[in-house]
PDB file of N, CA, C and O in Angstrom:
ATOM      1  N   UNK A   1     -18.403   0.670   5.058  1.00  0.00           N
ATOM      2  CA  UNK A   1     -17.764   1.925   4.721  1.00  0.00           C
ATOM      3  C   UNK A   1     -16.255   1.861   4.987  1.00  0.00           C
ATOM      4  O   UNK A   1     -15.550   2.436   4.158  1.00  0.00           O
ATOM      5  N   UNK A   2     -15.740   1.337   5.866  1.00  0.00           N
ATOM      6  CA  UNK A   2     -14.369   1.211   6.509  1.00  0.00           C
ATOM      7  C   UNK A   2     -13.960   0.274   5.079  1.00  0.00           C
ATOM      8  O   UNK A   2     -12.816   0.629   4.797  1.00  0.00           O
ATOM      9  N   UNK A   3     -14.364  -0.634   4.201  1.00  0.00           N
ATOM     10  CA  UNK A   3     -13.531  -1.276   3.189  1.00  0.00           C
ATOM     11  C   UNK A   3     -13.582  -0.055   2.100  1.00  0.00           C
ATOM     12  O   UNK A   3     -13.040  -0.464   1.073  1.00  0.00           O
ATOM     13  N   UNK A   4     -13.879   0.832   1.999  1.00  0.00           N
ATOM     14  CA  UNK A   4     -13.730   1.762   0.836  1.00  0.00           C
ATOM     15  C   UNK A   4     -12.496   2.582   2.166  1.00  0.00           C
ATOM     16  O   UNK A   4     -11.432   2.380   1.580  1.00  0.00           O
ATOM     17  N   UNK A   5     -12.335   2.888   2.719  1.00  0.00           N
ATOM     18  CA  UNK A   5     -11.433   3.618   3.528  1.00  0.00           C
ATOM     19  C   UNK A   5      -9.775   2.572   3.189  1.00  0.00           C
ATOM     20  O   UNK A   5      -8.589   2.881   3.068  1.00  0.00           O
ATOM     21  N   UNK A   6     -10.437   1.462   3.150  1.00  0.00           N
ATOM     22  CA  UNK A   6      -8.968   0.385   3.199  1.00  0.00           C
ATOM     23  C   UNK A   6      -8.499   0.471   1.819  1.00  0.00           C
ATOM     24  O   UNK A   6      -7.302   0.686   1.629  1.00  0.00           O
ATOM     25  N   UNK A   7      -9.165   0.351   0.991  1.00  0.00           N
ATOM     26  CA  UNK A   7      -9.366   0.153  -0.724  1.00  0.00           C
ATOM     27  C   UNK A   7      -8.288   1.805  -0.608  1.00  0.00           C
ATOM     28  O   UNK A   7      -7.060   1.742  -0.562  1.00  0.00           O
ATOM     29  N   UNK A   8      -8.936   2.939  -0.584  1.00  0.00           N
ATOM     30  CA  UNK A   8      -8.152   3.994  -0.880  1.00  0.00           C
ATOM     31  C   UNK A   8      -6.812   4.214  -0.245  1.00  0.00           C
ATOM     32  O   UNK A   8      -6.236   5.206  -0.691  1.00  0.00           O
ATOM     33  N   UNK A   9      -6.050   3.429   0.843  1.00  0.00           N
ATOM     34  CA  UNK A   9      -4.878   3.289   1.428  1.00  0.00           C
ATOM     35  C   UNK A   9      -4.247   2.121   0.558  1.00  0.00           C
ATOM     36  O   UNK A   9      -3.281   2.629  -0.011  1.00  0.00           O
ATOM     37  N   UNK A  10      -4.346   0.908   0.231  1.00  0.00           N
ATOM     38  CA  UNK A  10      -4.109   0.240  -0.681  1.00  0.00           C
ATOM     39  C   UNK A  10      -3.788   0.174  -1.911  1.00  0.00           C
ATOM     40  O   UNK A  10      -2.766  -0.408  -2.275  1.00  0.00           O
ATOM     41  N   UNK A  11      -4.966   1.010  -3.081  1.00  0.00           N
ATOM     42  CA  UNK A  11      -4.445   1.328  -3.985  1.00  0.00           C
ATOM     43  C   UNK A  11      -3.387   2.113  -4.664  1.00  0.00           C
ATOM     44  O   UNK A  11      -3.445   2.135  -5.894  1.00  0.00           O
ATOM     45  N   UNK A  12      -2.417   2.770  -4.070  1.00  0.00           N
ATOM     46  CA  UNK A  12      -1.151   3.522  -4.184  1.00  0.00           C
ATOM     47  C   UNK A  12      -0.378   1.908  -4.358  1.00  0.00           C
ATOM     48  O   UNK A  12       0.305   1.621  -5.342  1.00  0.00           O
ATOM     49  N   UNK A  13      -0.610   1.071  -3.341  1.00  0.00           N
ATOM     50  CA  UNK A  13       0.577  -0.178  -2.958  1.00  0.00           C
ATOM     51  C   UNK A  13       0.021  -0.974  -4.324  1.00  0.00           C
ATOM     52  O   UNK A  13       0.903  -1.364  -5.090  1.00  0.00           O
ATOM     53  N   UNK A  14      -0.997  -1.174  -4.593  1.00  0.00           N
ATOM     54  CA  UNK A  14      -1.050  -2.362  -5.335  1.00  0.00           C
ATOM     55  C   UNK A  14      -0.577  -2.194  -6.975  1.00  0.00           C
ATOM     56  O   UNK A  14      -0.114  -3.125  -7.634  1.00  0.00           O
ATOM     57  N   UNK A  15      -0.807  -0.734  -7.517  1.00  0.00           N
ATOM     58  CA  UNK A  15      -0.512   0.034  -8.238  1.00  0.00           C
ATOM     59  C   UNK A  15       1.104  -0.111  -8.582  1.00  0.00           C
ATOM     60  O   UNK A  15       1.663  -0.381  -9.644  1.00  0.00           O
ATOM     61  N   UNK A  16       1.616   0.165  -7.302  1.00  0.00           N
ATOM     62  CA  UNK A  16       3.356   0.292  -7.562  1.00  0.00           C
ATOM     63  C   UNK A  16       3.634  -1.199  -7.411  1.00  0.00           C
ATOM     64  O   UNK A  16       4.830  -1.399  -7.623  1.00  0.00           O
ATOM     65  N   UNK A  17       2.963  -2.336  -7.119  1.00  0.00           N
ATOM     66  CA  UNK A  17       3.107  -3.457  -7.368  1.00  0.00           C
ATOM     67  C   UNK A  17       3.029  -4.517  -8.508  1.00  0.00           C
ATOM     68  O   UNK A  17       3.317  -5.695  -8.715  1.00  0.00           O
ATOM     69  N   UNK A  18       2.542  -3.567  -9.057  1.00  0.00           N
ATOM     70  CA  UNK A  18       1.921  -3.888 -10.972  1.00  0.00           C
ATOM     71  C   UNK A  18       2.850  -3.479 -11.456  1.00  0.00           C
ATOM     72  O   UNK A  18       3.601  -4.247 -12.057  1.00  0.00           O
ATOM     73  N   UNK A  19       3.176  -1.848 -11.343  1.00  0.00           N
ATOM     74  CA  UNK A  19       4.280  -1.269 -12.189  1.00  0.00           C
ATOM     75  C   UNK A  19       5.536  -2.542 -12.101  1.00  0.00           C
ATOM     76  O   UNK A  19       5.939  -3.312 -12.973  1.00  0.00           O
ATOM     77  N   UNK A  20       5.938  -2.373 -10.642  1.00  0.00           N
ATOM     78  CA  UNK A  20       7.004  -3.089 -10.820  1.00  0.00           C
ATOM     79  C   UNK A  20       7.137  -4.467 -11.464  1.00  0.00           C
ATOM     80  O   UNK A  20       8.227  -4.824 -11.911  1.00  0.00           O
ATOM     81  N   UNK A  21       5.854  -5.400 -11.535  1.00  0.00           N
ATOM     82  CA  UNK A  21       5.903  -6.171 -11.908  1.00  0.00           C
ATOM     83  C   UNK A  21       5.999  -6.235 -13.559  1.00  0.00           C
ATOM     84  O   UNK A  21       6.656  -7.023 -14.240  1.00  0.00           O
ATOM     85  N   UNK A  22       5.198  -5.236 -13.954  1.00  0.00           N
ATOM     86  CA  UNK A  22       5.194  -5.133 -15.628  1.00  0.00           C
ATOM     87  C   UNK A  22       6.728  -4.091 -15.840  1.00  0.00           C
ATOM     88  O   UNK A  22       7.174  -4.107 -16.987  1.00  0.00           O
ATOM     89  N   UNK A  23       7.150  -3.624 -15.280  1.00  0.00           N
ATOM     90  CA  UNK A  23       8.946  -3.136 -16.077  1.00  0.00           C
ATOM     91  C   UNK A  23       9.760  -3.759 -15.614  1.00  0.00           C
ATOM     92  O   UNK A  23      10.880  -3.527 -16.067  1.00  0.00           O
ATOM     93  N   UNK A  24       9.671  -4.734 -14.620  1.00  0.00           N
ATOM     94  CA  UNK A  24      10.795  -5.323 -13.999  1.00  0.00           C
ATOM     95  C   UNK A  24      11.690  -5.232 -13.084  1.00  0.00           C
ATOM     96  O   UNK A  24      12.438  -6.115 -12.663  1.00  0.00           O
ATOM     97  N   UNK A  25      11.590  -3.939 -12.720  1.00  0.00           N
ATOM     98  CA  UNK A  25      12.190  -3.336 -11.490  1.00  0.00           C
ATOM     99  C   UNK A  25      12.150  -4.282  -9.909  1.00  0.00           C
ATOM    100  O   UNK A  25      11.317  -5.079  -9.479  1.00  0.00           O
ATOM    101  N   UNK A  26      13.193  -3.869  -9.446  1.00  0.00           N
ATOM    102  CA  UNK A  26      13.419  -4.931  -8.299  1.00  0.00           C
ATOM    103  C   UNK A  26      12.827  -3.928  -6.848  1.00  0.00           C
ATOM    104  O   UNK A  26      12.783  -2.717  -6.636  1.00  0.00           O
ATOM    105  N   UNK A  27      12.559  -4.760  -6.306  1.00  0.00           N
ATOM    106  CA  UNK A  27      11.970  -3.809  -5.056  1.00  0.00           C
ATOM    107  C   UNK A  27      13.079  -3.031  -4.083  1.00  0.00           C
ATOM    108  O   UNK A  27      13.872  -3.622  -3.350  1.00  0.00           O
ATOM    109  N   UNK A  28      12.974  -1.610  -4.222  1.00  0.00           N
ATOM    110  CA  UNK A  28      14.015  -1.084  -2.952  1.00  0.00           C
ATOM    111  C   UNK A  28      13.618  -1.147  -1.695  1.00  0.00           C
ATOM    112  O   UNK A  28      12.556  -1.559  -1.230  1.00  0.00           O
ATOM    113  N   UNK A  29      14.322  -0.817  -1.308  1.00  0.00           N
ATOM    114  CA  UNK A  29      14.334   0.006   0.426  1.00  0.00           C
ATOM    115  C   UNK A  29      13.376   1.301   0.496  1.00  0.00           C
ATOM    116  O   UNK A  29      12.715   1.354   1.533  1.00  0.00           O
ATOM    117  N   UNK A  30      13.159   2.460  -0.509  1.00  0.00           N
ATOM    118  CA  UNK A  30      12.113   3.214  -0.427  1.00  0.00           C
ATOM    119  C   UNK A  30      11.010   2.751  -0.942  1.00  0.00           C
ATOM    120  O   UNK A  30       9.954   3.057  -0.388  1.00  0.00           O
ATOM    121  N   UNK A  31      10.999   2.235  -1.661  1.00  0.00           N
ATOM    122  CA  UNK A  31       9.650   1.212  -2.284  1.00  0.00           C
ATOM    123  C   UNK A  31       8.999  -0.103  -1.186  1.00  0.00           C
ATOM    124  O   UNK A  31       7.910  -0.634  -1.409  1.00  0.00           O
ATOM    125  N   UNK A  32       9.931  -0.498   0.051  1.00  0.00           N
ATOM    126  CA  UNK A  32       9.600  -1.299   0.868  1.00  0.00           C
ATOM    127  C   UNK A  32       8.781  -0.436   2.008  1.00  0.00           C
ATOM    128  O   UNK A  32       7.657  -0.659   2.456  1.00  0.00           O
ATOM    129  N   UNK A  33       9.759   0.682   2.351  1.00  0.00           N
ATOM    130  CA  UNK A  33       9.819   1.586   3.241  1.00  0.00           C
ATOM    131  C   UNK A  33       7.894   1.975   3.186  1.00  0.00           C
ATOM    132  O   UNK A  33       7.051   1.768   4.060  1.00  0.00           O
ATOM    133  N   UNK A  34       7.742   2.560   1.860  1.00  0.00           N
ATOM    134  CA  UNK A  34       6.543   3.246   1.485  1.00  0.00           C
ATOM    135  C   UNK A  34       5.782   2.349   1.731  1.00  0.00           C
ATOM    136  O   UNK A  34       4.776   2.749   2.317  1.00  0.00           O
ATOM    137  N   UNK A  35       5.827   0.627   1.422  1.00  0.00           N
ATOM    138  CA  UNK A  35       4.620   0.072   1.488  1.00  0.00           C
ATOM    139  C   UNK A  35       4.350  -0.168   2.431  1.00  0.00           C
ATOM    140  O   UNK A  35       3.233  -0.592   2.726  1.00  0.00           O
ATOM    141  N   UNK A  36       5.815   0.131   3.692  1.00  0.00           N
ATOM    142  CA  UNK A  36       5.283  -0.434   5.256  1.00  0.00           C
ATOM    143  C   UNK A  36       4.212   0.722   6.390  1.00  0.00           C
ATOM    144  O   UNK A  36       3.483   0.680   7.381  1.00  0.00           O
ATOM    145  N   UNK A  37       4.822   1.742   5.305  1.00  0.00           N
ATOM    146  CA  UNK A  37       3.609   2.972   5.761  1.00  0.00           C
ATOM    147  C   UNK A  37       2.786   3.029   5.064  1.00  0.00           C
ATOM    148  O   UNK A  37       2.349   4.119   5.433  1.00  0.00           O
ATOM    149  N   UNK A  38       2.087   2.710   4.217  1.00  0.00           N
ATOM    150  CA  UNK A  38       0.716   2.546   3.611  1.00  0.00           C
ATOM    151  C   UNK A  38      -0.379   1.489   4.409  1.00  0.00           C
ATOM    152  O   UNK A  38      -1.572   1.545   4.708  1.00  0.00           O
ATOM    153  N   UNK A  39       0.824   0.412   4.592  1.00  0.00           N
ATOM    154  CA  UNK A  39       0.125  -1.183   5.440  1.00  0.00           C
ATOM    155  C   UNK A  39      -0.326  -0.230   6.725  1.00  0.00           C
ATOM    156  O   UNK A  39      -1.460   0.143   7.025  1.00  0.00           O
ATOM    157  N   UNK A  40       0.959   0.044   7.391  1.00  0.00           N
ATOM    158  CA  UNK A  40       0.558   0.581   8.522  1.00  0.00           C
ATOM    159  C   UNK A  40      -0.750   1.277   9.525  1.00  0.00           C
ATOM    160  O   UNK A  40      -1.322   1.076  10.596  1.00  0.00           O
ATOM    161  N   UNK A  41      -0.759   2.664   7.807  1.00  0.00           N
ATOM    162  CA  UNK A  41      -1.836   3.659   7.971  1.00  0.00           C
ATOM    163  C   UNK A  41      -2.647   3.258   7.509  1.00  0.00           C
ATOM    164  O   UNK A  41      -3.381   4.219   7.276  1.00  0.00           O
ATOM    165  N   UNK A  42      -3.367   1.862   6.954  1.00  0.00           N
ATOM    166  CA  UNK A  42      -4.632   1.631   6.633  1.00  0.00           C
ATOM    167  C   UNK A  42      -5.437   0.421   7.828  1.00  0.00           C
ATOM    168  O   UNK A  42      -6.619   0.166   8.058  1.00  0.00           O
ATOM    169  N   UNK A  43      -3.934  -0.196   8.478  1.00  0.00           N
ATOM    170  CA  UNK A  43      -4.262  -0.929   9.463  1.00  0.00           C
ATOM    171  C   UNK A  43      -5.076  -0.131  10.942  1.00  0.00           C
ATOM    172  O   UNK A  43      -6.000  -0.573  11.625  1.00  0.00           O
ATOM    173  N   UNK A  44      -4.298   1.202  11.077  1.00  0.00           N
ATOM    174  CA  UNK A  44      -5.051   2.405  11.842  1.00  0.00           C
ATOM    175  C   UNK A  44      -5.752   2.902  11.586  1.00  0.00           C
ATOM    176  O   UNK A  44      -6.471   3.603  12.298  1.00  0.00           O
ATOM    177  N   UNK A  45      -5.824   2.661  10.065  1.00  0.00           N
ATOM    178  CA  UNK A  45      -7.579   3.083   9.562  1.00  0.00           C
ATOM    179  C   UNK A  45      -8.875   2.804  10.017  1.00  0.00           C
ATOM    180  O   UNK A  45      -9.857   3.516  10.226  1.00  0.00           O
ATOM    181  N   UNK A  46      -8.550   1.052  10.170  1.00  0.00           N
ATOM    182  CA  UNK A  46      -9.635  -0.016  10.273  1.00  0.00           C
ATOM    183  C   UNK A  46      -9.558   0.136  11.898  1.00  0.00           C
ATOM    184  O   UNK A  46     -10.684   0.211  12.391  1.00  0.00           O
ATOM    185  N   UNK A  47      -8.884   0.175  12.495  1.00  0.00           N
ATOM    186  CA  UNK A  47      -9.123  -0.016  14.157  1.00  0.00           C
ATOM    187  C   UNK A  47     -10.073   0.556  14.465  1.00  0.00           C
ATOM    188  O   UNK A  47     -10.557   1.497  13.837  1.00  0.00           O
ATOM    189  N   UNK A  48     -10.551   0.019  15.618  1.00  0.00           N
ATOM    190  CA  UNK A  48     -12.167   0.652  16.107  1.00  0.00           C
ATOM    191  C   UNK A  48     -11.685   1.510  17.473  1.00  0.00           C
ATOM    192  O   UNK A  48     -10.925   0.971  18.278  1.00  0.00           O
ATOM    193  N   UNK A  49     -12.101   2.672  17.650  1.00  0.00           N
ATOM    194  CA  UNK A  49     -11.902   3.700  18.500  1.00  0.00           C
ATOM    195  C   UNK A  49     -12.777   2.767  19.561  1.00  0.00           C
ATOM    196  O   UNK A  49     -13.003   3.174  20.700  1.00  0.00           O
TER     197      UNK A  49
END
């Protein structure tokens, strides 16, 4: 159950990782920013209480 919890924190990142890859866009600082809080909050997802 916890990999469907990871899957739904992830898919926002992998998504804007496609985009960028299919228009070409270069990665920012808010686009870095966002993915280090997505990583973050799915890594605190998975931790075991």
């Amino acid at each position: 159950m916890r990999q469907v919890g990871v899957l739904s924190y992830l898919t926002p990142l992998l998504s804007t990782l496609l985009l960028m890859q299919v228009t070409g866009r270069a990665l920012s600082w808010s686009i870095a920013l966002a993915a280090a809080l997505i990583i973050g909050a799915a890594l605190l997802g998975t931790r075991r209480s």
